[in-house]
Each structure stands twice: as C-alpha cells, then as structure tokens.
C-alpha positions in Angstrom: 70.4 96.2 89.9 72.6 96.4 87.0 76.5 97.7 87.7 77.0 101.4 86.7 80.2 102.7 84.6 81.9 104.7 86.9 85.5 107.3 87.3 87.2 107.2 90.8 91.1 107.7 92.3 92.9 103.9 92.8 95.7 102.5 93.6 97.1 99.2 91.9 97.2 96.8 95.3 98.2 93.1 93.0 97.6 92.1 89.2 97.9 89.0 86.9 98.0 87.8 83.0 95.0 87.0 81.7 94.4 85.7 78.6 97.1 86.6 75.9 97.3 90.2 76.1 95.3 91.0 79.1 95.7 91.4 83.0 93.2 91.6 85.3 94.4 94.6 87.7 93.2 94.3 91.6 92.5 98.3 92.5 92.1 99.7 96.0 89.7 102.6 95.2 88.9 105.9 96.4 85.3 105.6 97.0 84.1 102.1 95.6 86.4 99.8 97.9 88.3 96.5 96.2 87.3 97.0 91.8 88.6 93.9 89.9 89.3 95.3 86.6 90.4 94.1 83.0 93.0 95.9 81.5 92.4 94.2 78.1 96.0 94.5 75.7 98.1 95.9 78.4 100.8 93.5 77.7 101.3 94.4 74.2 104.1 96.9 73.3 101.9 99.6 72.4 99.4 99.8 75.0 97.9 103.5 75.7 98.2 102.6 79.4 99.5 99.7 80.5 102.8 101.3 82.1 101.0 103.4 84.6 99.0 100.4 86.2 101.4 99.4 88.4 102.5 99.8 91.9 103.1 103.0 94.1 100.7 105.0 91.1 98.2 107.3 92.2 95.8 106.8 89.4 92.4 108.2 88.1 90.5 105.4 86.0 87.5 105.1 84.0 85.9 101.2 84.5 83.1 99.7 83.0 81.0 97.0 84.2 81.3 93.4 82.5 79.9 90.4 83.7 82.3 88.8 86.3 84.3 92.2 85.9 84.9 95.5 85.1 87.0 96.5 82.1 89.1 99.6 82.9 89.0 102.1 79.9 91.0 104.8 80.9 94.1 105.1 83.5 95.7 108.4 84.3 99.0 108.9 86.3 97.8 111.8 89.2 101.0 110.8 91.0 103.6 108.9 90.9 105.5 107.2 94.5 108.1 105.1 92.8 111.2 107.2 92.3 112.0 107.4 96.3 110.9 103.8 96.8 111.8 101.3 94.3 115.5 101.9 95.1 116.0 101.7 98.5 115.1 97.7 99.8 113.6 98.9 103.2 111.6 101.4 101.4 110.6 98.9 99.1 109.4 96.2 101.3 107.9 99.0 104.2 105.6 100.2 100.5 104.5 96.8 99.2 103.5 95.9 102.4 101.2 98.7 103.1 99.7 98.0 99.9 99.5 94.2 100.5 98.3 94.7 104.4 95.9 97.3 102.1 94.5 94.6 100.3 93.5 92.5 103.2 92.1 95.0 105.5 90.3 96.1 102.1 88.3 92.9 102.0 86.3 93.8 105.3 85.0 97.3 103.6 81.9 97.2 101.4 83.1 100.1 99.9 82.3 104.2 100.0 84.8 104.7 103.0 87.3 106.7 101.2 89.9 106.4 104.9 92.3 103.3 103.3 92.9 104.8 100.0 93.7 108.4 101.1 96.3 106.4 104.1 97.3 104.3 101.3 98.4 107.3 99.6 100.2 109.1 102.8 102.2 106.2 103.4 103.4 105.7 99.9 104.0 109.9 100.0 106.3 109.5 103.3 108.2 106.2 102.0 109.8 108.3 99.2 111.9 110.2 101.7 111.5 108.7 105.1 114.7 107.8 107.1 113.1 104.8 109.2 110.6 103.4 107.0 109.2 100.5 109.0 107.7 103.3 111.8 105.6 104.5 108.3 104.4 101.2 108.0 103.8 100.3 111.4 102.2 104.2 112.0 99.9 102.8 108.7 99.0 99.6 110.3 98.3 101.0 114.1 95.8 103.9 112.6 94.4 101.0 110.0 93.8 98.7 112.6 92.4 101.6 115.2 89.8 102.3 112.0 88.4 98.8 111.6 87.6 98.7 115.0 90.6 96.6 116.1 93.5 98.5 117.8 95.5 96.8 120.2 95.4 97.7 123.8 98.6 99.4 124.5 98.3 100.7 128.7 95.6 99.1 130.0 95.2 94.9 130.7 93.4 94.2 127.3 91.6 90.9 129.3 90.8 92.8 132.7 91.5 96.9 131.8 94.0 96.6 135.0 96.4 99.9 134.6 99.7 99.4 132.9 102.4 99.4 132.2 102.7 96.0 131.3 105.4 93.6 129.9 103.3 91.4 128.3 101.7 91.4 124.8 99.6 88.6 123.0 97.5 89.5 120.1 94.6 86.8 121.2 93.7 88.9 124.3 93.8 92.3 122.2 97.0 93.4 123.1 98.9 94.1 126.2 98.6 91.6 129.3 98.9 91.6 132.9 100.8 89.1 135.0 97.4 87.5 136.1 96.2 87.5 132.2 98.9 86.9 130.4 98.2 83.8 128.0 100.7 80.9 127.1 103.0 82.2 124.6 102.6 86.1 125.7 105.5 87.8 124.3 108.1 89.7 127.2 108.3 92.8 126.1 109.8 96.6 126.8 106.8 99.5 127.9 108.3 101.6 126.0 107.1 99.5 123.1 103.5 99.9 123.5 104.5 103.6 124.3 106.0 103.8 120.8 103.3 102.0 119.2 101.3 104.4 121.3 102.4 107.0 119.6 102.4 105.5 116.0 98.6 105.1 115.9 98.1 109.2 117.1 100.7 110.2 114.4 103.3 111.9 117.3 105.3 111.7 114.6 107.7 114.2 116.3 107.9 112.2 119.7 108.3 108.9 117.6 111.1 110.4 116.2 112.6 111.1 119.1 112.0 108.2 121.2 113.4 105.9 118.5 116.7 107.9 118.1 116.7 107.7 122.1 115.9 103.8 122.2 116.5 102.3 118.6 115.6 98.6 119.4 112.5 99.4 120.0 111.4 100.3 116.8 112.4 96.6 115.8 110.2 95.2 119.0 106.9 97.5 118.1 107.2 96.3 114.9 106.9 92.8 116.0 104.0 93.7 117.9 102.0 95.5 115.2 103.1 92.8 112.5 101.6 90.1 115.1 98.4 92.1 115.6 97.5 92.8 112.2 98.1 89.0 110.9 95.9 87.6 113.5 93.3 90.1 113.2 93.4 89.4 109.2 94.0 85.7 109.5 96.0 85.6 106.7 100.2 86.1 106.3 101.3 89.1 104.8 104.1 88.1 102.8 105.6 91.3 102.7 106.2 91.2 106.3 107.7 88.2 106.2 110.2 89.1 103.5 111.1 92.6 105.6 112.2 90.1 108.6 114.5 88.4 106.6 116.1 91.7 105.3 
C-alpha cells in the first residue's frame, strides 16, 4: 500500500547534508514514530525553513512520501527549548542526550505510540530551568525504560525476587542483585541509589529533590546505574553519555 502525505508534531533527533543544498532530517514524531525526511535547499541562505529544523524545536511539519523518503514541505516552530539549554554545558549534554537515548529507544516503536515524543518534549521543557539537570535525564530514561517493558529492578533480587535492599547492581540480571546472585563485575553500590532511581521513574520529583540535596553523591552513582541499563538494554553507546562523564 502506497505511503500517504501526512501533518504530525516532531522533534529533530539527528540530520545530515545531502546532496548540495539538501539534508535529510531524522524526526522523532508525535504519532508516526522515527520519519526520515528530505529537507530539499535547506542549506541555502534563503530557505523558508531551514533554521527551525534543528535541535530542542517543537515543530509541526507537513511530509510527503518519496520513494526511499519523505520530503518535508512545511516546518512550523510550536515551541522553542533552546534559550535555557544551549548555554549552560550540563544542560546541554543532559538535552542531547535525551534526544539521542530518544533515537534509539525510537527504533523498537512501529510507530502510533505518541508516549516518547510527548516525554521528549517534557524533558527538553524542564532542562531550560532545571538546577540538577542529569536527575531530568536520568527521571527521562527510568520512565523510558519502565515503558518499553525494561525497567531495572530496584528492591527486589532481579535474578531470584529476594527482598532488598541490596548493594549490588548489574544490568545483565535486570538490575539490583543479591549476595547469592550477584554476577562477576556487579557494581557495589549505595541503597539509597536504587531508592533515588526509585523515585526518578515515579516522577517523586519533590522527594528526589530532597534526597539529593540530603545525599548529593548519589545523584552521580544513579546515574551510573541508569546510563548502564539503558546502553545494555539498547546495545548501542550513547555518545552523549559518554561526553557528560567527561564534563
């Protein structure tokens, strides 16, 4: 069955030149899923539209289909996330990679779910002000991961469902581990992690708040949890979360 023209909400998730004047522009859509479009003369100096296809844009677009794909006829800016984020660095990295992390949990949607977008969009709407931008990110990831069926276990033994707390966290056996299940290579970890993390993925965002102020290094440790359980689950580095450890 032929494609059909149609309008939806995106967000611009990674582009690249194509041709002379083109770019083909990789969009995370409302209702559609992952829409490779052609944005044809967008590199030109007077192109109707080429300056709102870019990152941290909330944008409503027209595409028609082509043959290997669509060409994107009309882009409208509905919103735009940049001015808080593009000059603070941990703002910056905590938004590009919700929108990269976006990308690859993206790939596992046929498309029609509408849930990645719309947390897309929350996250980029609480990076432009937030005052400890990796718990957005990690709060994104934990209720990403918890919607493709894939949430780490955070109390119980993820291998045998023994009560926790436990001190022990591997992303092979689903999360956190028991002294008798524990694999090789099990990270040694603080409880209170997997209670922040707990929190994170039920958006407690006031108990977050406080239990971070209370205990700031764990916010660094749950992140190193949630950044290991999303890259094994996707089996593929996120570079943005690479680049965020070496700030």
């Amino acid at each position: 069955m032929a494609r059909a023209s149609f309008r939806d909400r995106a967000v611009v998730v990674r582009s690249y030149d194509f041709g002379e004047a083109d770019r083909v522009i990789v969009l995370l859509t409302e209702h559609h899923g992952l829409v490779r479009g052609v944005a044809k003369g967008v590199r030109r100096a007077k192109s109707r539209f080429g300056s709102r296809l870019q990152l941290f844009v909330d944008l409503d677009v027209n595409l028609y289909p082509g043959r290997n794909l669509y060409t994107i006829t009309q882009a409208d800016t509905v919103r735009f996330f940049g001015a808080g984020i593009i000059d603070d660095y941990e703002s910056y990295t905590a938004a590009c990679a919700v929108i990269e992390s976006a990308e690859r949990l993206a790939h596992s949607d046929p498309g029609g779910d509408p849930y990645l977008y719309r947390a897309v969009i929350t996250a980029l709407q609480r990076l432009q002000d937030a005052d400890e931008p990796t718990l957005v990110l990690d709060e994104f990831l934990l209720q990403a991961m918890a919607h493709a069926g894939w949430a780490p276990r955070l109390f119980e033994c993820a291998a045998c469902g023994a009560p926790g707390p436990h001190h022990a966290f591997h992303p092979a056996v689903g999360g956190a581990a028991c002294h008798a299940c524990r694999p090789p290579g099990a990270a040694e970890i603080d409880p209170e992690s997997l209670h922040l993390m707990w929190l994170l993925s039920r958006g407690a965002d006031d108990a977050v708040a406080e239990l971070a102020a209370n205990a700031p290094h764990l916010v660094g440790e749950a992140h190193q949890l949630t950044r290991a359980h999303v890259q094994w689950h996707i089996e593929h580095r996120v570079a943005a979360l690479s680049v965020m450890d070496q700030s």
